[in-house]
C-alpha positions as MATLAB code, in Angstrom:
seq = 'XXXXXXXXXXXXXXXXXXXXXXXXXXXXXXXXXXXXXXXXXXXXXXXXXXXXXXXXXXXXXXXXXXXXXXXXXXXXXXXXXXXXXXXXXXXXXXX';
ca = [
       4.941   14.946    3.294;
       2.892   13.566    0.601;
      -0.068   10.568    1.838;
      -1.186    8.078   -0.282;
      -4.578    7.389    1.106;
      -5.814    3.483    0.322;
      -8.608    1.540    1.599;
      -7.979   -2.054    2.518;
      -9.619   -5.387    3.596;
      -9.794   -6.293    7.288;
      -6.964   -9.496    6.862;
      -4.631   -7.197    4.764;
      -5.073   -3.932    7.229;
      -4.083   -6.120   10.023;
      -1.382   -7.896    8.790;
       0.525   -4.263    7.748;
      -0.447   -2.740   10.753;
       1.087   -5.750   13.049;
       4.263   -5.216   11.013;
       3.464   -8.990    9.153;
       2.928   -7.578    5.960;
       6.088   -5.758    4.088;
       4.202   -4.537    0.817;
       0.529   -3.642   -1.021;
      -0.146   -4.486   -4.402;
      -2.577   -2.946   -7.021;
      -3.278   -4.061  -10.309;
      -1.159   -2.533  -13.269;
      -4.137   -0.440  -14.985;
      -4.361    3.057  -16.368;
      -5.895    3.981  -13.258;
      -2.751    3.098  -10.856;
      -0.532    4.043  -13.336;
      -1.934    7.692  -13.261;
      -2.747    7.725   -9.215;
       1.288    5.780   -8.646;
       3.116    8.688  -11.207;
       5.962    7.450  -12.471;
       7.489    4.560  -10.636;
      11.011    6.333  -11.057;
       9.882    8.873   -9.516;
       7.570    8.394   -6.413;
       5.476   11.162   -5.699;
       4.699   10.139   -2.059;
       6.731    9.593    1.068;
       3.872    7.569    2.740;
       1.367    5.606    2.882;
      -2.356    5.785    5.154;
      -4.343    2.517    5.245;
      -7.692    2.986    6.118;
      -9.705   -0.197    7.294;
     -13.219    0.840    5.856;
     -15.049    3.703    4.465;
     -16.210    5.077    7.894;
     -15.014    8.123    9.467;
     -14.091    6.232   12.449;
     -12.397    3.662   10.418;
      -9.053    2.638   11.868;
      -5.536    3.888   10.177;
      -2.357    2.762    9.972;
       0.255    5.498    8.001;
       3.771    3.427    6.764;
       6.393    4.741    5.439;
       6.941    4.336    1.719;
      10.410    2.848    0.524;
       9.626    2.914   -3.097;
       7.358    1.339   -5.809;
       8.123   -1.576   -8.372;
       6.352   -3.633  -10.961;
       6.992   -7.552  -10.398;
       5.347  -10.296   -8.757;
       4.296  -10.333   -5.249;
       4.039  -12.832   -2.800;
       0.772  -15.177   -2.732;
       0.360  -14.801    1.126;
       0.196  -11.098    1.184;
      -2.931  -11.172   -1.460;
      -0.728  -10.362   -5.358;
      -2.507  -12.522   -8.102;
      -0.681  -14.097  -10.886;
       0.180  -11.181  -12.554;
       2.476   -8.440  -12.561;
       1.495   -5.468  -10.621;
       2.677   -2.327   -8.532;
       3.982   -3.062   -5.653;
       4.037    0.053   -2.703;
       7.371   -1.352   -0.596;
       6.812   -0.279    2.979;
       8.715    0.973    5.230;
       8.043    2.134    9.230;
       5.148    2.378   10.859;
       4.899    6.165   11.242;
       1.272    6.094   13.195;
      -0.245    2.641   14.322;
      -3.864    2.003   15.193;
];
């Protein structure tokens, strides 16, 4: 199984670990689009949140269902732009 490994914000790491939050967004930018692949063609099954840079930090891993370019909700942090959004799936290992 293939783990994308991202580091998130308190609010956001919550909300996706209670369940609340459905998808994570990152900015369309050379960088994503070489770390995301192709978007036809995801390279990774999940996802691991990490809640700070610590060691200790707390996880959360989530399934991945697939990733899109579009517009994201307001509530769940995506700015007024297009951008890649990581669809989740299950929580595969909770906090």
């Amino acid at each position: 199984m293939r783990v994308l490994h991202l580091t998130l914000k308190k609010k956001w790491f919550d909300m996706i670990a209670s369940g609340e939050k459905r998808e994570e967004y990152r900015e369309i930018k050379p960088y994503w689009s070489r770390r995301l692949a192709s978007i036809c063609t995801p390279e990774y099954d999940a996802v691991k949140f990490r809640n700070g840079y610590r060691p200790d930090s707390p996880t959360v891993t989530v399934e991945l269902d697939g990733i899109y370019s579009g517009f994201g909700r307001k509530e769940w942090g995506a700015p007024h732009e297009r951008v890649y959004i990581l669809r989740l799936g299950r929580i595969l290992q909770a906090p």
